[in-house]
Every structure is written in C-alpha cells, then in structure tokens.
Backbone as numpy.savetxt, mean C-alpha at the origin, in Angstrom:
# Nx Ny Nz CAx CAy CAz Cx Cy Cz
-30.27 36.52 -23.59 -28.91 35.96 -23.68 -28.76 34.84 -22.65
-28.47 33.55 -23.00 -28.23 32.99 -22.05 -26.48 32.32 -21.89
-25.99 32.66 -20.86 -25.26 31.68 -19.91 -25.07 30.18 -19.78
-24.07 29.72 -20.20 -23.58 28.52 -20.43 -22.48 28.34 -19.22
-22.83 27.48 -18.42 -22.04 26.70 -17.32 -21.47 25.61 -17.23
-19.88 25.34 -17.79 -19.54 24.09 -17.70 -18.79 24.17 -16.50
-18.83 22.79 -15.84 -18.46 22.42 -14.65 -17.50 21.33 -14.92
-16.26 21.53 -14.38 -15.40 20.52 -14.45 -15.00 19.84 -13.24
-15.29 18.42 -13.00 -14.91 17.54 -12.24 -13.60 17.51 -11.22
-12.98 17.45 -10.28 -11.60 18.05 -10.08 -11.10 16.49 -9.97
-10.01 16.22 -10.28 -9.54 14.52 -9.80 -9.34 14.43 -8.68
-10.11 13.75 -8.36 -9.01 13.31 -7.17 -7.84 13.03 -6.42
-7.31 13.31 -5.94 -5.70 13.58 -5.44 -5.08 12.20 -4.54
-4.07 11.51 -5.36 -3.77 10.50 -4.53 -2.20 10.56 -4.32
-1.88 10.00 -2.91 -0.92 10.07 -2.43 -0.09 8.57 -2.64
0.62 8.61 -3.42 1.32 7.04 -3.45 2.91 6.80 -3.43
3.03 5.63 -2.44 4.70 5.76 -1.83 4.64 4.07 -2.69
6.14 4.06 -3.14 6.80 3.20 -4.10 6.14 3.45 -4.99
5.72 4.17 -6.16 5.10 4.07 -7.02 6.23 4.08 -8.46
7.59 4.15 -8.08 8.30 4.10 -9.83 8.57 2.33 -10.00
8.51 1.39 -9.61 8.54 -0.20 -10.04 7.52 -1.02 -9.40
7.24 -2.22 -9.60 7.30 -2.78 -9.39 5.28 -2.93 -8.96
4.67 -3.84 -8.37 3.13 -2.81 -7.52 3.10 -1.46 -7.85
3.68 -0.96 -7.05 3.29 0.50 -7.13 3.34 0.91 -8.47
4.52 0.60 -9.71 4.42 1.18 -10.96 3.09 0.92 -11.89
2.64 -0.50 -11.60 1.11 -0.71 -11.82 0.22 -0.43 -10.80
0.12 0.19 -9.79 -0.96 1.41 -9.21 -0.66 2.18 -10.21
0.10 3.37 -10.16 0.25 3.91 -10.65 -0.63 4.14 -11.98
-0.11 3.51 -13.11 -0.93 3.31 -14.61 -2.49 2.84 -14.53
-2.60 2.49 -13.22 -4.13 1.69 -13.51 -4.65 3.20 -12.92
-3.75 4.28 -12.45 -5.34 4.95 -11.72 -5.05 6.43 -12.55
-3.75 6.51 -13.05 -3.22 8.11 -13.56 -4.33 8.43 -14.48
-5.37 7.33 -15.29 -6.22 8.43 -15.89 -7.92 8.97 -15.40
-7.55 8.64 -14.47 -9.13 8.58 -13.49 -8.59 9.88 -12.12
-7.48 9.81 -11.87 -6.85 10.53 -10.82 -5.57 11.06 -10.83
-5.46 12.04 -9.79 -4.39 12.91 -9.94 -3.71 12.09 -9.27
-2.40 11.51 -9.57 -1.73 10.63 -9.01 -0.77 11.48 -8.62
-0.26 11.71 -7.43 1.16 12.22 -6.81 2.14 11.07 -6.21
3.19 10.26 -6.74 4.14 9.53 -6.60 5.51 9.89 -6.19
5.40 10.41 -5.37 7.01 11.23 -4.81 8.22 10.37 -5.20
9.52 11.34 -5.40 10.39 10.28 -5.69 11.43 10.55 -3.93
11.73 9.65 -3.73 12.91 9.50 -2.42 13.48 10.71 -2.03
13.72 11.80 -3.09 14.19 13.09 -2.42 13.58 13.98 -1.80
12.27 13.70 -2.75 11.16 14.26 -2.49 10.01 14.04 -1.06
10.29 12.99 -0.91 9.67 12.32 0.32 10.45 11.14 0.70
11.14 11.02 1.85 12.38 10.02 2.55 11.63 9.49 3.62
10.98 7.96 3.44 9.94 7.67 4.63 11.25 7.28 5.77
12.61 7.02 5.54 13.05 6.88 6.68 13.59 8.25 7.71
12.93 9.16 7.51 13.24 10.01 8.18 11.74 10.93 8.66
11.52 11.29 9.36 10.48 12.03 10.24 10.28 13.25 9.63
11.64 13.99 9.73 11.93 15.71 9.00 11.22 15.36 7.85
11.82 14.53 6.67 11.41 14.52 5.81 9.40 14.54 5.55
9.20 13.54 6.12 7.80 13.44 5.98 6.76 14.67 6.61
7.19 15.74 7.39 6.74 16.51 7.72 7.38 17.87 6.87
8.30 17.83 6.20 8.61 18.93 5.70 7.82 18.39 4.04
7.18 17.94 3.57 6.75 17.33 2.45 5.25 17.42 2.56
4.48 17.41 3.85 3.42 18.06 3.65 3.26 19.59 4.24
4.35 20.05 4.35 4.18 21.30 4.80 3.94 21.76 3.15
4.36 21.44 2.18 4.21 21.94 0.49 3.22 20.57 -0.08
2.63 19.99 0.38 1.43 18.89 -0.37 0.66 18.57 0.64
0.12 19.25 1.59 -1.10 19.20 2.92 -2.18 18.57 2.46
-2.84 18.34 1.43 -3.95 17.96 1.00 -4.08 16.54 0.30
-4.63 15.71 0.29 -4.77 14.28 -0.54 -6.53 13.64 0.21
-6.94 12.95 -0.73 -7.86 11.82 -0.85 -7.97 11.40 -0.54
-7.09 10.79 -1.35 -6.57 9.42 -1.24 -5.61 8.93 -0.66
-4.69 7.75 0.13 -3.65 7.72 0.14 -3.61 5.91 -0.05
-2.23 5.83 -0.81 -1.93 4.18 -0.66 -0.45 4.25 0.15
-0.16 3.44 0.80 0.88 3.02 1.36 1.42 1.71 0.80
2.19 2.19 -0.07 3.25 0.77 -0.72 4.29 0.38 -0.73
4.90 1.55 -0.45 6.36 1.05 -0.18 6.48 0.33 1.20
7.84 -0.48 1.26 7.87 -1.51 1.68 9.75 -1.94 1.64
9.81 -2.77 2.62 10.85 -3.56 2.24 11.10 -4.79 3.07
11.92 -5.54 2.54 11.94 -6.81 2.99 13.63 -7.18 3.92
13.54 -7.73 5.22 15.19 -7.80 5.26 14.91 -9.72 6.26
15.61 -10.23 5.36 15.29 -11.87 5.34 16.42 -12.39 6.24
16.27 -12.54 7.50 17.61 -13.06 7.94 16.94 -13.83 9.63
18.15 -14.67 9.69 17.71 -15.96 11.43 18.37 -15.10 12.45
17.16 -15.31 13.27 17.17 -14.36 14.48 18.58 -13.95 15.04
19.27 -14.51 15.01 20.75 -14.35 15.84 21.37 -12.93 15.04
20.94 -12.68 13.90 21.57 -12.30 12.72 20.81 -10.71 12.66
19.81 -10.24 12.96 19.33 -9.62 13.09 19.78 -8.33 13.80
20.36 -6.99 13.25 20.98 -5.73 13.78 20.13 -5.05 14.20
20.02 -4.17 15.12 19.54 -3.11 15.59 19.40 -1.86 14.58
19.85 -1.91 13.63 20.02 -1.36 12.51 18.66 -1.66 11.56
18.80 -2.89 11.22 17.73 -3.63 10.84 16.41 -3.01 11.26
16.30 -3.44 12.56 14.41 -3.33 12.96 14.69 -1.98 13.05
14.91 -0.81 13.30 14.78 0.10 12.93 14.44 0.74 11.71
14.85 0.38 10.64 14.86 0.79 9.24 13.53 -0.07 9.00
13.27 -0.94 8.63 12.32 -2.19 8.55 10.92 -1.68 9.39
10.64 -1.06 10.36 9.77 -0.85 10.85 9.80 0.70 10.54
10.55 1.47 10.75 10.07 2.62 9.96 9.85 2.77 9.11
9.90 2.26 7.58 9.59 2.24 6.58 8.39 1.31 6.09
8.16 0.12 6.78 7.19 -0.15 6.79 6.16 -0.42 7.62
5.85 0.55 8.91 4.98 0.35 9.78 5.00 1.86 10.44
6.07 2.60 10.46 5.97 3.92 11.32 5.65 4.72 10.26
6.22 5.08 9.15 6.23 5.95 7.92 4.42 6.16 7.46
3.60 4.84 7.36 2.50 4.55 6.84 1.79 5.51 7.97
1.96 4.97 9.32 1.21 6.07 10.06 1.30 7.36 10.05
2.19 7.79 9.74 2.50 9.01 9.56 1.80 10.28 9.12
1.94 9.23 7.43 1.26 9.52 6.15 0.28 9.58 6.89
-0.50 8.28 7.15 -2.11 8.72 7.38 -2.34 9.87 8.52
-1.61 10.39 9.31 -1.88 11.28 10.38 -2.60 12.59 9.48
-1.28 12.80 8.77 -1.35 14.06 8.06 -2.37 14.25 6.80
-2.58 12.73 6.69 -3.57 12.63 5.72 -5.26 13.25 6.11
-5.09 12.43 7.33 -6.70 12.13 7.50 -7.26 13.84 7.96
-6.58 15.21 8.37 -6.95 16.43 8.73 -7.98 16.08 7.87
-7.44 16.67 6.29 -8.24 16.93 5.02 -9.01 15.93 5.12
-9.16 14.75 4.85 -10.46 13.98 4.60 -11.40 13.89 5.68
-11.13 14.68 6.98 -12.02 14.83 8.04 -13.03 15.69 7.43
-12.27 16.79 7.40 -12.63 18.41 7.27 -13.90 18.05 5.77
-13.64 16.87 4.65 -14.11 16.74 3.51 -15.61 15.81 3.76
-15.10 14.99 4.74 -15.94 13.80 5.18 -15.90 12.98 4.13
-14.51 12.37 3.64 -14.29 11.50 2.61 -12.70 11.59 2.62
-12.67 9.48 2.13 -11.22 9.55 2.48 -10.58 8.01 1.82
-10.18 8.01 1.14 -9.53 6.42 0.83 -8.56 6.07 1.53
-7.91 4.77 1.91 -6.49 4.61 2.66 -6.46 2.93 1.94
-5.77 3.01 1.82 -5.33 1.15 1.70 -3.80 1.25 1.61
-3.65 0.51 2.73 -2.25 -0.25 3.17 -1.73 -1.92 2.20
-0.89 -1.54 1.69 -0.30 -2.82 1.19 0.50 -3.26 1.82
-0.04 -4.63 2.75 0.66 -5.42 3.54 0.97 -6.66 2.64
0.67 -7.88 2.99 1.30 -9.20 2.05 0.77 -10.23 2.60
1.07 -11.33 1.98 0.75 -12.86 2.74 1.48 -13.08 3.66
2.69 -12.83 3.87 3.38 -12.64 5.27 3.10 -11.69 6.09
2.17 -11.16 6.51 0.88 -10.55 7.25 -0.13 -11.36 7.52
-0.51 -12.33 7.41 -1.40 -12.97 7.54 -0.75 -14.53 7.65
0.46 -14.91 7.21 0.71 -16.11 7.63 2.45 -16.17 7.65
3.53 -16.41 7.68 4.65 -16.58 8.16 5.83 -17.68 7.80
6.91 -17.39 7.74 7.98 -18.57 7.81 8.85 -18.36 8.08
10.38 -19.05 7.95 10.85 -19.13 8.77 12.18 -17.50 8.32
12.93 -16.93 8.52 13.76 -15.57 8.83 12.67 -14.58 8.36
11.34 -14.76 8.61 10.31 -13.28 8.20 9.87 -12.91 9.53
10.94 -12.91 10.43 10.69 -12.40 11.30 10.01 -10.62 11.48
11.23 -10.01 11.41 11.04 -8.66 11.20 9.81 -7.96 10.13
9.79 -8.92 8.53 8.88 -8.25 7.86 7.58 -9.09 8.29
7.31 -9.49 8.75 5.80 -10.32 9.20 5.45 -9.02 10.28
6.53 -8.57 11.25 5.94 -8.04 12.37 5.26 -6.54 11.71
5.94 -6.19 11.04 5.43 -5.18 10.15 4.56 -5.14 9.41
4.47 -6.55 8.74 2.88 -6.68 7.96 1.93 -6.78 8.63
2.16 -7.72 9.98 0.86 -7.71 10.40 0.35 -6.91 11.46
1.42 -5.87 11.81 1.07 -4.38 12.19 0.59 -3.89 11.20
0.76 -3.54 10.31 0.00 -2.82 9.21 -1.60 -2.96 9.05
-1.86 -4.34 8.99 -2.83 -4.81 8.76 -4.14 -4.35 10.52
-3.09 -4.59 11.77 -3.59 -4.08 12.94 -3.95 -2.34 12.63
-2.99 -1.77 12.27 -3.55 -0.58 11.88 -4.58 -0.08 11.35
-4.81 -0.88 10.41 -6.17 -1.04 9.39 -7.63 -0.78 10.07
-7.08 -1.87 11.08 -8.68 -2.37 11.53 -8.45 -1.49 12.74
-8.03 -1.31 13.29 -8.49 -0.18 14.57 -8.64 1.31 13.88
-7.90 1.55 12.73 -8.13 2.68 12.33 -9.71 2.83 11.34
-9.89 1.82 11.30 -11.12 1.42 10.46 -12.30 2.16 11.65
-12.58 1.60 12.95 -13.20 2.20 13.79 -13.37 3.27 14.01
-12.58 3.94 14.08 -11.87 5.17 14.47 -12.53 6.48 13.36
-11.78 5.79 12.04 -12.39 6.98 11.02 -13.56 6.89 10.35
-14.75 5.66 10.20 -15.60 5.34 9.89 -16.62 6.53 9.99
-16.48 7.54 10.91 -17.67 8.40 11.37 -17.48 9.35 10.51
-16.75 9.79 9.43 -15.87 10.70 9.33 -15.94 10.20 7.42
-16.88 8.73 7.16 -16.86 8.25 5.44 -15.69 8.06 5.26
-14.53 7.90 6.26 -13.11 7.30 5.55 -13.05 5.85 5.72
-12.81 5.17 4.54 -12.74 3.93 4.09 -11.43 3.33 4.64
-10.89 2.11 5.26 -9.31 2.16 5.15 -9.59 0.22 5.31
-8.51 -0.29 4.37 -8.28 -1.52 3.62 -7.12 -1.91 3.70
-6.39 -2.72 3.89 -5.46 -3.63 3.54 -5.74 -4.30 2.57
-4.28 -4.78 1.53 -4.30 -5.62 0.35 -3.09 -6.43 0.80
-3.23 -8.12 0.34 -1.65 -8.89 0.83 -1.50 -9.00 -0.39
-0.88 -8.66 -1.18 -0.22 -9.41 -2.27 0.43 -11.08 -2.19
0.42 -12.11 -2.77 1.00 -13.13 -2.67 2.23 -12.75 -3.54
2.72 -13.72 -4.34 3.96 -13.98 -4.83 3.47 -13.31 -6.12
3.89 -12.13 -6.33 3.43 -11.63 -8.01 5.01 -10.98 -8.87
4.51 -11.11 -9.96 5.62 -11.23 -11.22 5.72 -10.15 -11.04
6.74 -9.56 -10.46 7.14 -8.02 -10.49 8.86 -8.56 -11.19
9.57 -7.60 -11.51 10.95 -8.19 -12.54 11.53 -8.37 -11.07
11.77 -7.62 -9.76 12.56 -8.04 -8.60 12.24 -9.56 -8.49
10.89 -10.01 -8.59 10.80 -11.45 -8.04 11.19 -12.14 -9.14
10.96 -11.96 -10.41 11.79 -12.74 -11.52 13.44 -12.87 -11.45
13.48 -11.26 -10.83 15.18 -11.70 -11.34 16.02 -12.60 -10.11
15.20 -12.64 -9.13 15.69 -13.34 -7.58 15.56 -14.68 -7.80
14.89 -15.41 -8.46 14.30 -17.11 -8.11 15.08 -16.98 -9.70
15.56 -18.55 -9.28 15.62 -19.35 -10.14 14.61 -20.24 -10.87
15.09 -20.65 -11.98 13.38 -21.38 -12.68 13.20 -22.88 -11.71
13.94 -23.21 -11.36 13.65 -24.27 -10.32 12.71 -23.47 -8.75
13.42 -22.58 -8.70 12.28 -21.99 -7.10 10.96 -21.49 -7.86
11.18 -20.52 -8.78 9.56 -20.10 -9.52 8.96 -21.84 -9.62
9.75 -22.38 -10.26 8.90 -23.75 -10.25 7.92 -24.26 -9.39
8.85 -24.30 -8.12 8.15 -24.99 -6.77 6.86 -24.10 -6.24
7.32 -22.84 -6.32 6.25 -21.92 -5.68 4.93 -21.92 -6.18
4.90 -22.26 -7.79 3.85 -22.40 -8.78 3.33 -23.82 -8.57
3.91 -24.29 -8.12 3.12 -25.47 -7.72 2.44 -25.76 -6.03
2.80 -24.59 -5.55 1.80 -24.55 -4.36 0.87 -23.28 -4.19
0.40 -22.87 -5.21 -0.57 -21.83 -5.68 -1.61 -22.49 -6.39
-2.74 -22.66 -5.98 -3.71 -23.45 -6.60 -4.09 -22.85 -8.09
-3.86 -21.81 -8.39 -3.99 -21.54 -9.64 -2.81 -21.59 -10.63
-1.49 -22.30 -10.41 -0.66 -22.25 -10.36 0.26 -21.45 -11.30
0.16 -20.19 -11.25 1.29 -19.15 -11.54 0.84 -18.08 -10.43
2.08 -17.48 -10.64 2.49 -16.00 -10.25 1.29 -15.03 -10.38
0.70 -14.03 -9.20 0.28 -12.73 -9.92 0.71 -11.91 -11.00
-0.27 -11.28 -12.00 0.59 -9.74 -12.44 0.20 -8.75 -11.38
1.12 -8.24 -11.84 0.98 -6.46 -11.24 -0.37 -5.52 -11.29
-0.62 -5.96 -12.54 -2.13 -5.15 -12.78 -2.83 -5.87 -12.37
-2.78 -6.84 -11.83 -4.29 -7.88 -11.22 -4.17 -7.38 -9.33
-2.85 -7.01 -8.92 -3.20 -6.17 -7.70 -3.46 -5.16 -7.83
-2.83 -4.03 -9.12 -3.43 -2.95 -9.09 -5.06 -2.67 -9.29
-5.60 -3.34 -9.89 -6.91 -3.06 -10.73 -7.52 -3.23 -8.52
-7.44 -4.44 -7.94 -7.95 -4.53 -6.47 -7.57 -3.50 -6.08
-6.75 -2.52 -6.23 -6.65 -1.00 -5.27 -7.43 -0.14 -5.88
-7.87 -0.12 -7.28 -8.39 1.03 -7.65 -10.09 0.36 -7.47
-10.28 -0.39 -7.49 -11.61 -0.69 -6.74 -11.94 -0.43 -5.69
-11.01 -0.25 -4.50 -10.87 0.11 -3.23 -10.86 1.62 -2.86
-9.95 2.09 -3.71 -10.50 3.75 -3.93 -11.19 4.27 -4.54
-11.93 3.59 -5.57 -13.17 4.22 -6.47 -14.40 4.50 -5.87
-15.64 4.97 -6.56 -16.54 5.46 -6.02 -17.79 4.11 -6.12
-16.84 3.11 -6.62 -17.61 1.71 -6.45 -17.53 1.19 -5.45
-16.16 1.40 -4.55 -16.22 1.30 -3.30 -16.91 2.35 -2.33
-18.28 2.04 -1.70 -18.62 2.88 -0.70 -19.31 2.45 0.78
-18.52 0.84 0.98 -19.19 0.25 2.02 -17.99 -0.67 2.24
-16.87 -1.27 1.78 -16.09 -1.97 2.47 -15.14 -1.36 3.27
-14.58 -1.56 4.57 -13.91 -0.85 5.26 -13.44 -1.57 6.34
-11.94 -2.02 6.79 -11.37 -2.45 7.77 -11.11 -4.04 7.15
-11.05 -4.21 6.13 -10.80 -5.70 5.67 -9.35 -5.62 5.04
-9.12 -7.21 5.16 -7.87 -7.94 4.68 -8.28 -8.63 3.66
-7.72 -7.98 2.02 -8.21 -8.38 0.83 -6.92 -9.36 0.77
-6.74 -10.79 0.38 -5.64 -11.73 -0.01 -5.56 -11.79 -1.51
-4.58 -11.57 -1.83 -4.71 -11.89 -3.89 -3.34 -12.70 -4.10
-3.73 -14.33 -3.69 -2.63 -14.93 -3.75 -2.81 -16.06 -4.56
-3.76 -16.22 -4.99 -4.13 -17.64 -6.21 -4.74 -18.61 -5.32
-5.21 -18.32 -3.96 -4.99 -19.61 -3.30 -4.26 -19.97 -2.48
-2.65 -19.20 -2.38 -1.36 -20.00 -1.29 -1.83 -20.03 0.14
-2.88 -18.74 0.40 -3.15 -19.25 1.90 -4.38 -20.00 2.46
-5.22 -20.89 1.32 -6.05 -21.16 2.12 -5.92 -22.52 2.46
C-alpha cells in the first residue's frame, strides 16, 4: 500500500498599510494571488496612535513581509506650519513605519527571512518649495532603509525603499487641473504620469523570491523627473 504526500505551499504573509486606494490598492491586486495579503482597515490598525499599533499585533504577531505605504502629505510655508502638523505627519509617516518594522522583524529573525520596503517618493530624494515637513519624512524613511539594511542583513532580511514620482492615482487626477497635469508631463522625460501597477509590479519584485540580493537601495520610478 502506498502513501501519497501532498504538500502544500503556505503563502506568504504580508503586512500592508494604505492598501484600500490609490498605490497601495494596486499593491494590493498585483500580489493577493501569489500572497496572503493582510491590508488593515483604520479601525483595525490606527498608525496615529501607539496603543493602537501594539494592540494589533498582540492578535497578528507574525508577517513576512511588510510594506509601509501609507503616507500623507501636509503642503504648507514655513510660518504656517502647526505643531499639530509635524506631529501627525511624522507619525504617520516616519514613526508608525518603525514601529511596524520593530514588531515585524522578531518573526523574520527567528525565520531568517524577511521582506520590508518602505514607500518613500521623489520628495525623498529631491525637494521644493512648502515640502517641508513631507520631504523630512521621506527622506527619513529612506535613512531608515539604509541603516536598517546593515543591521538586518545577517538575519536574510532584505529592506528597500521605492519613490514613486507623479503617478495617476484618481487623488492626483482629481487635484491638478489639465493645465498643471500639462506642465508636469512635460518635465518627465517620458512624458506622462505613472500607473499604479507600474509601481506596484516594482514592489512585488522586491518581495519575491526573484529578489534575493538587493538590499538597502533607493528604487526611483519617475519617468526621468529626477535625473
């Protein structure tokens, strides 16, 4: 009599913040059939609060993977700028991400395997004028990257930054006028807009098992605007 052994693969478990619009809604679709995608919604996980993020892996301790995408933007000249502001603005996009990865990285120690990619932006890497606050955050993010890159390397955890440039998400459509989309497309050497799935497809390369040697880099996917 013989014994038949099927073995089933387990998915991989990924942790992803902003994932209902916009980027994140294309992460999302590019990786849900390759991986177990976990996309918390705001009640479920509140990056502006501490409690929250620790009472959320006390019931989901375990992940892979993790992307850090959420994000936000607050556009204003220095004078103008609340205390309110850099608080929110940096916790959500620079304290929250660490967080995540604290609690992340136990498990991918203990596994000796680990994805991370931070979605920072082209204002991480280059600047203008009221991006004050979200530059300091991007390009903390991106500092995070690379020292944490050192750090967990011993350990097979991978960790990446992605900048997005100016991509067709409906927020950036419905904000510009066809005169500003105009101008912007004409200082993009390829001259349009990203899609969404052309940053997503660069993250799931970054967490796949095709990725097993890049680590601590700043990927740009801007057509061109910064070079």
């Amino acid at each position: 009599m013989f014994t038949i052994k099927v073995c089933f693969m387990l998915k991989k478990r990924v942790l992803l913040t902003g994932g209902s619009r916009g980027i994140g809604k294309a992460i999302y679709d590019e990786l849900k059939e390759e991986f177990e995608v976990i996309a918390p919604a705001r009640n479920e996980l509140n990056l502006t609060s501490m409690e929250s993020i620790h009472n959320y892996f006390q019931a989901e301790p375990k992940f892979d993977i993790l992307i850090n995408n959420a994000g936000i933007n607050i556009i204003k000249e220095i004078e103008n700028i609340l205390d309110e502001d850099i608080e929110k603005i940096n916790m959500i996009n620079l304290v929250a991400p660490l967080k995540l990865i604290q609690y992340c990285v136990k498990n991918m120690k203990q596994n000796r395997f680990g994805k991370i990619v931070n979605i920072s932006s082209i204002w991480g890497v280059k600047s203008k004028e009221k991006r004050t606050l979200y530059s300091a955050t991007k390009f903390g993010l991106i500092g995070q990257t690379k020292a944490l890159c050192q750090e967990l390397g011993e350990y097979n955890i991978l960790i990446n930054s992605i900048c997005p440039g100016f991509t067709a998400t409906n927020l950036t459509m419905e904000s510009l006028s066809k005169e500003e989309l105009g101008d912007i497309q004409k200082q993009i050497p390829l001259g349009r807009l990203a899609s969404s799935k052309e940053i997503a497809k660069s993250v799931k390369f970054l967490v796949s098992d095709e990725n097993s040697y890049i680590t601590g880099q700043t990927l740009v996917i801007d057509g061109g605007f910064t070079a």
